[in-house]
C-alpha positions as CSV (number, residue, x, y, z in Angstrom):
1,X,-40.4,-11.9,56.6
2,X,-39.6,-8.8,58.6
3,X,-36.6,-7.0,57.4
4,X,-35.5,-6.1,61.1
5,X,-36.0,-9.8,62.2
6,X,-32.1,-10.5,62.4
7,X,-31.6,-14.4,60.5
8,X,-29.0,-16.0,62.6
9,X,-28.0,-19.8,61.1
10,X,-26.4,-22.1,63.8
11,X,-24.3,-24.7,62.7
12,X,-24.1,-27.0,65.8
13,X,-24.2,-30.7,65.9
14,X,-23.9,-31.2,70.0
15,X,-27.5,-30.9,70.9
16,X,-26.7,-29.7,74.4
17,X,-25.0,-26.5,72.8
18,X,-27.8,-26.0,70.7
19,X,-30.4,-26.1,73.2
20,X,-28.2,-23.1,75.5
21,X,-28.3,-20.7,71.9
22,X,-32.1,-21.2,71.8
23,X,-32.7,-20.2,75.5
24,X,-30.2,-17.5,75.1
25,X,-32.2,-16.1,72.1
26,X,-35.4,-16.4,74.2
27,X,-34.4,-14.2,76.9
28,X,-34.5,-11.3,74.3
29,X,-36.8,-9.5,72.3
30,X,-39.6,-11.0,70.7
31,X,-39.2,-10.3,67.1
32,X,-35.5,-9.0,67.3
33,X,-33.6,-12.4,66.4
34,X,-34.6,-15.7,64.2
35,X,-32.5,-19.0,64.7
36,X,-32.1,-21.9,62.4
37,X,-30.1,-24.8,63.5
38,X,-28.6,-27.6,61.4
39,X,-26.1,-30.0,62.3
40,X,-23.8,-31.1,59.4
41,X,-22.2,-29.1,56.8
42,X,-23.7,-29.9,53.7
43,X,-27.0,-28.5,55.2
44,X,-25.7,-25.3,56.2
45,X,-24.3,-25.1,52.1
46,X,-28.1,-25.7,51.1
47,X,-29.5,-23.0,53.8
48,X,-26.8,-20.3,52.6
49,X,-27.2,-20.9,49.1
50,X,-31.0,-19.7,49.3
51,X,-29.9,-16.4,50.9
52,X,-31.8,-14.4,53.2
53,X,-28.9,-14.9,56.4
54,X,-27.2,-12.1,58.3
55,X,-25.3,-13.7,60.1
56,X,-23.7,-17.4,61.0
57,X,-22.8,-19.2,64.2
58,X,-20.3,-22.3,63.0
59,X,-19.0,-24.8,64.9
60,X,-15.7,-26.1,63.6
61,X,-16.2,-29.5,64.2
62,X,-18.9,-31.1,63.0
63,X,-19.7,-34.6,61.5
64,X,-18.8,-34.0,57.7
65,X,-16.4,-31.2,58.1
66,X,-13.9,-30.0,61.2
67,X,-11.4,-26.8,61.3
68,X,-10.8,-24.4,58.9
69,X,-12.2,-26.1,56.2
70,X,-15.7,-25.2,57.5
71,X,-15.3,-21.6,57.5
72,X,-14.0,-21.9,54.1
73,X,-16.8,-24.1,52.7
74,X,-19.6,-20.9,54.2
75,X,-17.3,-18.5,52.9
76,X,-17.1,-20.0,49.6
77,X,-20.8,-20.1,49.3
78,X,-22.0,-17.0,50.9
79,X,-19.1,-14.6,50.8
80,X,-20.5,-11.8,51.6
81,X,-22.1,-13.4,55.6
82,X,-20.2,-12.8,58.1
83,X,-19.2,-15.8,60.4
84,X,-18.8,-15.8,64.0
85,X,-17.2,-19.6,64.7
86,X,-17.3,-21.7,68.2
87,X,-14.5,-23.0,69.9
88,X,-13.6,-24.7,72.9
89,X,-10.9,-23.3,75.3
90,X,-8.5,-26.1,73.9
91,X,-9.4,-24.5,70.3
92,X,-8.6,-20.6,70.9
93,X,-5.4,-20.8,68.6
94,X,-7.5,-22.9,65.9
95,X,-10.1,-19.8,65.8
96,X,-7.3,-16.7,65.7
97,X,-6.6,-18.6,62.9
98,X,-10.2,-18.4,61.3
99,X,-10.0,-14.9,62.4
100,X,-6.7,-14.2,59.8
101,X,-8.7,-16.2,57.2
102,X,-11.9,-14.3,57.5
103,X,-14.0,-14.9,60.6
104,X,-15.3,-11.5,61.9
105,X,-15.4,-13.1,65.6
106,X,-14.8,-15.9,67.6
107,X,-16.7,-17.2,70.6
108,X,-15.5,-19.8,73.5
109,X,-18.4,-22.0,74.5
110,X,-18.9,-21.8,78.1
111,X,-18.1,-18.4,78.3
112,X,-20.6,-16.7,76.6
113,X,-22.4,-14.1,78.1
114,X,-26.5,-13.8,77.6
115,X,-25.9,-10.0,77.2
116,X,-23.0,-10.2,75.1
117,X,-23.9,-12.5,72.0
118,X,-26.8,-10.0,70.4
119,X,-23.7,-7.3,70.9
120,X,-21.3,-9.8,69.5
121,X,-23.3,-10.6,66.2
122,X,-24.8,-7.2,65.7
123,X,-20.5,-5.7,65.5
124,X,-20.1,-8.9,63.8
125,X,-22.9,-7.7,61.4
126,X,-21.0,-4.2,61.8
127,X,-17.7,-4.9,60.8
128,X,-18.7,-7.2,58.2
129,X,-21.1,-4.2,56.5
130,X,-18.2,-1.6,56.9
131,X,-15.4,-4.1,55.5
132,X,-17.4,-5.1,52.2
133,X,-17.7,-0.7,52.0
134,X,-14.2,-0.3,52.1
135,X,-13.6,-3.2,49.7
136,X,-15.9,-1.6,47.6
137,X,-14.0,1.4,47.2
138,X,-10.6,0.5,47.2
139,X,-12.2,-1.6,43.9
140,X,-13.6,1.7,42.7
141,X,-10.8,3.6,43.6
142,X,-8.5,0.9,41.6
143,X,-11.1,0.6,38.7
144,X,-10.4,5.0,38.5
145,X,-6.8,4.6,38.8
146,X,-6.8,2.1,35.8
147,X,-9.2,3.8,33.7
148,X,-6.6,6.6,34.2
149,X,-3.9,4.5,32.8
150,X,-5.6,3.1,29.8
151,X,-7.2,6.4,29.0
152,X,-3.3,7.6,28.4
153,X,-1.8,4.4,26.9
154,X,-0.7,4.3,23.5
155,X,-2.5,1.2,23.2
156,X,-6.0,0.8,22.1
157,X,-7.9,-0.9,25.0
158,X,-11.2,-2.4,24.6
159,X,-13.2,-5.0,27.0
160,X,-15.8,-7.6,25.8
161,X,-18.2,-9.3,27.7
162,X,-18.7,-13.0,27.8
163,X,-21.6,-12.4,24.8
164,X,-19.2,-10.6,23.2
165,X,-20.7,-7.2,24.5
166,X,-18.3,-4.3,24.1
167,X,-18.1,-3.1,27.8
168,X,-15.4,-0.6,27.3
169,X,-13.2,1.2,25.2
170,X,-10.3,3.9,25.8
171,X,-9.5,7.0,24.1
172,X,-7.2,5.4,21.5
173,X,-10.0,2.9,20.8
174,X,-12.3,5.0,20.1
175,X,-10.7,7.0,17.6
176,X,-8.7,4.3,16.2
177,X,-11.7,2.1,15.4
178,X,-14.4,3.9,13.9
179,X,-16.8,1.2,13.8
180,X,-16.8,0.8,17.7
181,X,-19.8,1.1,19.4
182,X,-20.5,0.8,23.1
183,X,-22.9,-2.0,23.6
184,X,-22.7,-3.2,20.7
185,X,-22.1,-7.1,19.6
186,X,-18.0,-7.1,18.8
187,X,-18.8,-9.5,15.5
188,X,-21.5,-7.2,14.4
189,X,-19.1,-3.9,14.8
190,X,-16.2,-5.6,12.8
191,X,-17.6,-8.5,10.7
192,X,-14.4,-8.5,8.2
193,X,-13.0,-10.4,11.4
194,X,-15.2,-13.3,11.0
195,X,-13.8,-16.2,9.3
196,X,-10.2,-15.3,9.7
197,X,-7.4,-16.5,12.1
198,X,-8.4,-13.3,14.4
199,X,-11.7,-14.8,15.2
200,X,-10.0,-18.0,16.1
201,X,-7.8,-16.6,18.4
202,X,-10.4,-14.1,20.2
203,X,-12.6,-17.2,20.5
204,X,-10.3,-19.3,21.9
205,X,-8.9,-16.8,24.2
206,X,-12.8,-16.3,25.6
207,X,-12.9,-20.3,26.4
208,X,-9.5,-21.2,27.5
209,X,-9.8,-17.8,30.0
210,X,-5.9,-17.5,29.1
211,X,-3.5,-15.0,27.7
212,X,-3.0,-15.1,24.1
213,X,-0.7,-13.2,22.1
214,X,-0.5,-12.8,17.9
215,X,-0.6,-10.3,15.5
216,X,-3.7,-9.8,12.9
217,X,-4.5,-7.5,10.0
218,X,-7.7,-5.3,10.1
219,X,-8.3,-5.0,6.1
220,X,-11.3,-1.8,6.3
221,X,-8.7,-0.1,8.5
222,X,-5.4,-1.5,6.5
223,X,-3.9,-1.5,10.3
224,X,-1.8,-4.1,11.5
225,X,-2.0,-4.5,15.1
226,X,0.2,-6.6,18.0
227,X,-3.1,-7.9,19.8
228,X,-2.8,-9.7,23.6
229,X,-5.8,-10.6,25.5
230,X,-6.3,-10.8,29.0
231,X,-9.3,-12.8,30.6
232,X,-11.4,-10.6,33.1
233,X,-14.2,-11.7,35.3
234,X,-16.5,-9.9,32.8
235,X,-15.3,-11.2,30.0
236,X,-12.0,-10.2,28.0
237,X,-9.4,-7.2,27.8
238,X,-8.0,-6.9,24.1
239,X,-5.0,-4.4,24.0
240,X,-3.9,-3.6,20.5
241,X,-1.0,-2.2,19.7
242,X,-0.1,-0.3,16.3
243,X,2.4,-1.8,14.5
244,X,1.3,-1.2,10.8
245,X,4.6,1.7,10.5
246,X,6.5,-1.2,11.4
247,X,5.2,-3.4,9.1
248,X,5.6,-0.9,6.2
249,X,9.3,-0.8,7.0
250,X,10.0,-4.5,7.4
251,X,8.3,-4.9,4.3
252,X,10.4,-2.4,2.6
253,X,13.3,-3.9,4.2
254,X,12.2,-7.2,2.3
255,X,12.0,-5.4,-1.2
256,X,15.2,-3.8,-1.1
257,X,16.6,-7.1,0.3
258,X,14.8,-9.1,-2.8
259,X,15.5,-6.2,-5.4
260,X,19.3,-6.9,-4.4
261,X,18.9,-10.1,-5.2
262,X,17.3,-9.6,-7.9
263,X,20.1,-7.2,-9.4
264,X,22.4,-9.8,-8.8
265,X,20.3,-12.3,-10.9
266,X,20.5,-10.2,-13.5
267,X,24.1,-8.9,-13.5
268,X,24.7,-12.4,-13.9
269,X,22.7,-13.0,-16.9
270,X,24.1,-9.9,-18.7
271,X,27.7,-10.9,-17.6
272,X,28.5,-12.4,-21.0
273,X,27.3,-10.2,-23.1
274,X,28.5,-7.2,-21.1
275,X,32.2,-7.8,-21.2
276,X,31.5,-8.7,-25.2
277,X,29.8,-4.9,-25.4
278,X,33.0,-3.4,-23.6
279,X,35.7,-5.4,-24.8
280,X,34.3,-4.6,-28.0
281,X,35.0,-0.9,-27.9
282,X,38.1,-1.1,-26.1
283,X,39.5,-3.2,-28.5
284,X,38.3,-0.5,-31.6
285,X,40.0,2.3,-29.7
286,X,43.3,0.3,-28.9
287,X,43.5,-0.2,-32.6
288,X,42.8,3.6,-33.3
289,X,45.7,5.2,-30.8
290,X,47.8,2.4,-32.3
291,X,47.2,3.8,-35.6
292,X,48.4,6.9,-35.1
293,X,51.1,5.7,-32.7
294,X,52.5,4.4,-35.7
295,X,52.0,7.3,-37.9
296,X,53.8,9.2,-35.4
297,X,56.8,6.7,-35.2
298,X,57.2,6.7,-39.0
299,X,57.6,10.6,-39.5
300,X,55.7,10.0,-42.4
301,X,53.4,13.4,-42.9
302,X,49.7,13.1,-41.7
303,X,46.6,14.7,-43.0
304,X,44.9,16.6,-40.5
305,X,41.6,15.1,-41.9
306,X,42.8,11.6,-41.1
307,X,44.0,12.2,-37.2
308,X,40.7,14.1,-37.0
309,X,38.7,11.2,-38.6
310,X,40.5,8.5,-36.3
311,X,39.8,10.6,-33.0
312,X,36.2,11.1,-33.7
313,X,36.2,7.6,-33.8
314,X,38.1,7.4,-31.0
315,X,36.1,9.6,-28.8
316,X,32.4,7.9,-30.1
317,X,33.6,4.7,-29.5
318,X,34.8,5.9,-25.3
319,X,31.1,7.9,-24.9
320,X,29.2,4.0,-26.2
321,X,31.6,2.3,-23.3
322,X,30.9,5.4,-20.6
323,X,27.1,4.8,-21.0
324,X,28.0,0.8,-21.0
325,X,29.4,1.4,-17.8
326,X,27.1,4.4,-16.3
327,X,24.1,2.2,-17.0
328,X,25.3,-0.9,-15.4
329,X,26.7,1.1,-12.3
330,X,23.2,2.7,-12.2
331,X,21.7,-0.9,-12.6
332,X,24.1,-2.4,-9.9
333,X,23.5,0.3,-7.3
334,X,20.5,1.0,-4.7
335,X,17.9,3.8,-5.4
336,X,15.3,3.2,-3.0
337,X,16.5,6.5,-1.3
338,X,17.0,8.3,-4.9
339,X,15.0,11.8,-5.1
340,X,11.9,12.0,-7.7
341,X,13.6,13.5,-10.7
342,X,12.6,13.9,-14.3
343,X,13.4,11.3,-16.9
344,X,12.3,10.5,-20.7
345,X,11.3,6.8,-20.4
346,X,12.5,6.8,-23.6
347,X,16.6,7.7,-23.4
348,X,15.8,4.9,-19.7
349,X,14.4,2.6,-22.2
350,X,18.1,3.0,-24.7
351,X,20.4,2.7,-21.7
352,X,18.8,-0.5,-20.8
353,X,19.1,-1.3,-24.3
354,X,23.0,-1.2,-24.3
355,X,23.6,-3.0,-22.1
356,X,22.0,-6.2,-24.0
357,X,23.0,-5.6,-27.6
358,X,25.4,-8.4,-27.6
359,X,22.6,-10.8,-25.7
360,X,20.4,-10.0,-28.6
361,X,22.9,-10.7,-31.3
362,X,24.3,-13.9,-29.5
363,X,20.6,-15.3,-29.5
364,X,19.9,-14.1,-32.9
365,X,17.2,-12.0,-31.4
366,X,15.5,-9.1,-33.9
367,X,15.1,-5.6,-31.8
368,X,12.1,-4.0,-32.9
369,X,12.0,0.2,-31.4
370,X,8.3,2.5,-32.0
371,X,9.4,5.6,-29.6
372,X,6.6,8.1,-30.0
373,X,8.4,11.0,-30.7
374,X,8.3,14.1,-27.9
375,X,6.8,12.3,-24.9
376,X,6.6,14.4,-21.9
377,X,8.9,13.6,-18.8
378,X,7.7,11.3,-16.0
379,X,8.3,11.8,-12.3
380,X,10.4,8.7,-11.0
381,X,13.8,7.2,-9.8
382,X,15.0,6.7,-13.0
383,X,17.7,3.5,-11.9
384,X,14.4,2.1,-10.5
385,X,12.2,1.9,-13.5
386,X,15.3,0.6,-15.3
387,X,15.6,-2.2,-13.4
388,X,12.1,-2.8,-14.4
389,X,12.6,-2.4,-18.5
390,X,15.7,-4.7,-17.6
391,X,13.9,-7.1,-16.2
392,X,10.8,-7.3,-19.3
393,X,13.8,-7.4,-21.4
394,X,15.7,-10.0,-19.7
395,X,12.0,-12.1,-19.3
396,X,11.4,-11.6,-23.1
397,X,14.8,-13.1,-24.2
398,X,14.7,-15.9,-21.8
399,X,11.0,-16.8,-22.9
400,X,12.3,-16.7,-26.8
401,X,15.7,-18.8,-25.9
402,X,13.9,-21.6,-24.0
403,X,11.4,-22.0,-27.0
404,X,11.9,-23.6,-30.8
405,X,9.9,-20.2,-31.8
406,X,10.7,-19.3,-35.6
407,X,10.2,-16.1,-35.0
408,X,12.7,-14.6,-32.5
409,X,11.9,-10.6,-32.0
410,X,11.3,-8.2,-29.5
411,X,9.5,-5.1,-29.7
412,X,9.8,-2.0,-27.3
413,X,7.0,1.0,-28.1
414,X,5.8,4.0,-26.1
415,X,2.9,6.0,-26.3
416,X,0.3,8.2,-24.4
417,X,-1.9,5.7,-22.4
418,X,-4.8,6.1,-19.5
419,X,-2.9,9.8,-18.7
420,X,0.0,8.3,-18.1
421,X,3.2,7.4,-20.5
422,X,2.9,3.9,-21.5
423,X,6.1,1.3,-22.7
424,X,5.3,-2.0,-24.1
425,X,7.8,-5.2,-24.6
426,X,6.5,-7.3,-26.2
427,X,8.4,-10.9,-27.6
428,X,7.2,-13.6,-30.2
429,X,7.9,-16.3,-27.5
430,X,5.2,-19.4,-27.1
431,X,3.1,-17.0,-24.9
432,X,1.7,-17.7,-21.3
433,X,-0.8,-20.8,-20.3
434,X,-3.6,-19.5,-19.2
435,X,-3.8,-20.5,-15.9
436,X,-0.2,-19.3,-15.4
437,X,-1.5,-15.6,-15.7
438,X,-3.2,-15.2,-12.7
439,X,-0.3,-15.8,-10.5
440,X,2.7,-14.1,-12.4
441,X,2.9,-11.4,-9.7
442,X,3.1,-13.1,-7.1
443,X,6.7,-13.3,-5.0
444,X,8.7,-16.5,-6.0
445,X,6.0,-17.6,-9.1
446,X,7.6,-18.8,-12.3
447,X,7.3,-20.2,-15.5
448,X,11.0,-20.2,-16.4
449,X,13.2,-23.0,-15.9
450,X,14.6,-23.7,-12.0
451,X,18.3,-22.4,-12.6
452,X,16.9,-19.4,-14.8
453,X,15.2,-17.3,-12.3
454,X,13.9,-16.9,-8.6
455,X,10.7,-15.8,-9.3
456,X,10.6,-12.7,-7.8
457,X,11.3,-10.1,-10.8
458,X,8.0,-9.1,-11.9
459,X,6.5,-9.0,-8.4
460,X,9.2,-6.9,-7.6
461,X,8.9,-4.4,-10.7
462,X,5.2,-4.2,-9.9
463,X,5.8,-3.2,-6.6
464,X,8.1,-0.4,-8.1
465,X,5.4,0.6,-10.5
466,X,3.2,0.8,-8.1
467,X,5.3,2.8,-5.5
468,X,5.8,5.5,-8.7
469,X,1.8,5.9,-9.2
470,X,1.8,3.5,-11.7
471,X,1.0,0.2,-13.0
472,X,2.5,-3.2,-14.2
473,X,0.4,-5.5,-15.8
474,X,-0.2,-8.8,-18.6
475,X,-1.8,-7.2,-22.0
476,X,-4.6,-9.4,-22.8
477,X,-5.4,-8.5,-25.9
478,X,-2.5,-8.8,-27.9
479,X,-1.4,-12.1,-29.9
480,X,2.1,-12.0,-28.2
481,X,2.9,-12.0,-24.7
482,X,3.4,-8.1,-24.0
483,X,3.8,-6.7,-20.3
484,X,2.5,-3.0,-20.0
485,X,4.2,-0.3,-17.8
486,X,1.9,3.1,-17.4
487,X,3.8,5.7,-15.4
488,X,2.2,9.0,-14.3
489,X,3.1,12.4,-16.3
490,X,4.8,14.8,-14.8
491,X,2.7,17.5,-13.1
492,X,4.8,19.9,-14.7
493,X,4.9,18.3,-18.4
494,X,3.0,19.7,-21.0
495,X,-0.5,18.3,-21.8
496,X,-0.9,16.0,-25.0
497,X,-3.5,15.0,-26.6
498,X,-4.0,11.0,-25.9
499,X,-4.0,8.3,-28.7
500,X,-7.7,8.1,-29.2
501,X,-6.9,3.9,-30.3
502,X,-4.2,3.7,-27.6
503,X,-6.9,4.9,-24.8
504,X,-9.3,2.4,-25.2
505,X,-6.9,-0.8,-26.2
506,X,-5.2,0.4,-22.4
507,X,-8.4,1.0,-21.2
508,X,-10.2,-2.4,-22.4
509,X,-7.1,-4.9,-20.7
């Protein structure tokens, strides 16, 4: 077919009108113009649909279609052919109309000039060409404008095709997401998504063609994103938003929220034997200044031996109350703001110890101590990593209490340990089922009876270990159930050699 041959289709079911096109087309130059004719509809469909027309004559009324809905049906399967549509003069509003909804021309039959339809269809032709340009780059110009925006959004943008092709990728994207590769298949780039609820949602978003909105966790990355999706002709537009910062905080909202509690818990566990291990002194000092009230009130003469030895009891009495009451003020109040500061874990270890003397006594509990003498300092929040020796102790007693155990000790020891300062509590409870262990860190998990705990103390202490550079974990080698807590050394301590036996028993659980 010649290229210059001009492919007219005529979609004309009154044979009379047909007939005047063809002689029309005659009168001009051989090889300039080719008609087709049809005469319903549904033919025209199957003529545009193999391609190859420049330009369409349509009648608007013909036997399976009439009015706009013709143009409509050529436009929707040839969009880019322009249509010139007939009319009568009774029909001249219909095809304005056409015009607004596409038409590049209208012609009145009757009135139509032999020298003026090649002129009409080749501007038809014209305009047609020149509209789809400027369509073209308007798009372009909109696609720049975009590209613009997303290059400067804080949000990583990336576009997929329908084979799940990446097409695209901003700025942010592309640094953010190491593993992104233009042209490459998204599930081969990141295949830690596969088989999680991100894949779901992507894949769902892909088939429904609709907006989704969720939030996902990228493990390789640990980044926690605020994903939405929009459906684009090629494919799909995933904007990802940062929100792992935000995460980090709402997470450490939650801890201090459940250390609270927490506190609380065990404030209420200790109330008995804490108003036993204060009562107790005041009532020792009462009974001293009433002594030497007395002694005073008699004008009897004193030895100065005696008032000394009754104020030296006195005062030791008062410093055992004021580090009662500074350790349970330190226990009661928040330190997830407290500075780093040096500490001995052992002198933490005794002011956690005070303030359960009188639990221990009530139960008939046996405290066993091995401090290992001149241990270096550790780095910490000291109120912090008493709360956690609080809450071994607390676990240790409960699990001896609860059980018909003959044996009712518990043992506190510190050593050197994996380069850290170790301390071990360890009690001669029944132990832990074996396939209890694997889940005693985990929030809300436990063993203890319902109205004795929440479940959330040794998650919570391993968290604090863990924040401090350290660890929390289930010895599992030892005969009793012993919990170990390893904190760093200070930078700034001085070296010591490490417990050759120590090393490897630490090293081996």
């Amino acid at each position: 077919m010649n290229d210059n041959v001009l492919q007219i289709l005529l979609v004309e079911d009154n044979a009379g009108d047909a007939r005047l096109f063809r002689e029309m087309f005659s009168l001009e130059k051989p090889g300039t113009f080719h008609l087709t004719c049809v005469v319903r509809m549904r033919e025209a469909e199957a003529h545009l649909a193999k391609g190859g027309v420049d330009v369409v004559l349509l009648d608007m009324g013909l036997p399976d279609e009439h009015g706009l809905d013709t143009l409509r049906r050529a436009q929707a399967v040839a969009p880019g052919v322009p249509v010139i549509v007939l009319t009568g003069l009774d029909d001249e509003e219909l095809a304005a109309q056409a015009m607004k909804e596409g038409a590049q021309d209208y012609l009145i039959k009757g009135q139509i000039e032999n020298r003026a339809l090649p002129r009409a269809l080749r501007h038809a032709i014209e305009r047609r060409r020149m509209q789809v340009e400027t369509d073209l780059i308007r798009e372009l110009q909109s696609k720049a404008r975009v590209s613009s925006v997303l290059e400067c959004t804080s949000d990583s943008v990336i576009m997929l095709g329908r084979d799940w092709t990446l097409l695209y990728g901003n700025r942010k994207a592309v640094e953010g997401l190491p593993d992104f590769r233009i042209g490459g298949n998204y599930w081969d780039c990141f295949p830690d998504v596969l088989s999680t609820p991100i894949e779901e949602h992507l894949r769902n978003a892909m088939e429904s063609r609709s907006d989704i909105k969720f939030e996902s966790y990228y493990a390789p990355y640990g980044l926690w994103s605020r994903v939405h999706t929009f459906p684009t002709d090629d494919g799909l537009s995933i904007f990802f938003s940062d929100i792992t910062a935000e995460k980090k905080l709402q997470d450490k909202l939650e801890l201090e929220q459940l250390l609270r509690e927490k506190r609380i818990e065990a404030l209420s566990h200790m109330a008995g034997g804490l108003a036993h291990e204060i009562s107790n002194p005041l009532a020792i000092i009462h009974a001293r200044a009433s002594d030497l009230r007395s002694l005073a009130v008699s004008g009897a003469p004193v030895a100065a031996t005696d008032v000394q030895e009754a104020c030296d009891g006195i005062v030791r009495t008062s410093d055992r109350a004021i580090k009662i009451l500074r350790g349970l003020r330190g226990f009661a109040r928040e330190a997830g703001q407290d500075r780093m500061e040096l500490a001995s874990i052992r002198e933490i270890a005794e002011e956690s110890l005070e303030m359960q003397y009188s639990r221990f006594d009530r139960h008939d509990v046996e405290l066993r101590l091995d401090f290992s003498p001149e241990l270096p300092d550790i780095l910490c929040r000291e109120t912090q990593i008493g709360q956690i020796v609080t809450n071994l102790l607390n676990n240790a007693l409960d699990a001896i209490v609860q059980s018909d155990s003959t044996e009712r000790w518990i043992s506190l020891a510190t050593g050197y340990a994996g380069g850290g300062i170790y301390l071990d509590v360890t009690d001669s409870g029944p132990g832990i089922e074996d396939h209890f262990k694997a889940h005693l860190m985990e929030p809300f998990f436990s063993t203890k009876e319902v109205h004795l705990g929440m479940g959330v103390g040794l998650s919570l202490s391993r968290a604090i270990a863990q924040d401090h550079g350290g660890t929390l974990v289930l010895s599992k080698d030892t005969k009793n159930t012993c919990f170990r807590l390893v904190l760093p050394i200070a930078p700034d301590s001085s070296d010591q050699e490490e417990d050759p036996q120590v090393g490897v028993a630490y090293q081996s659980k």
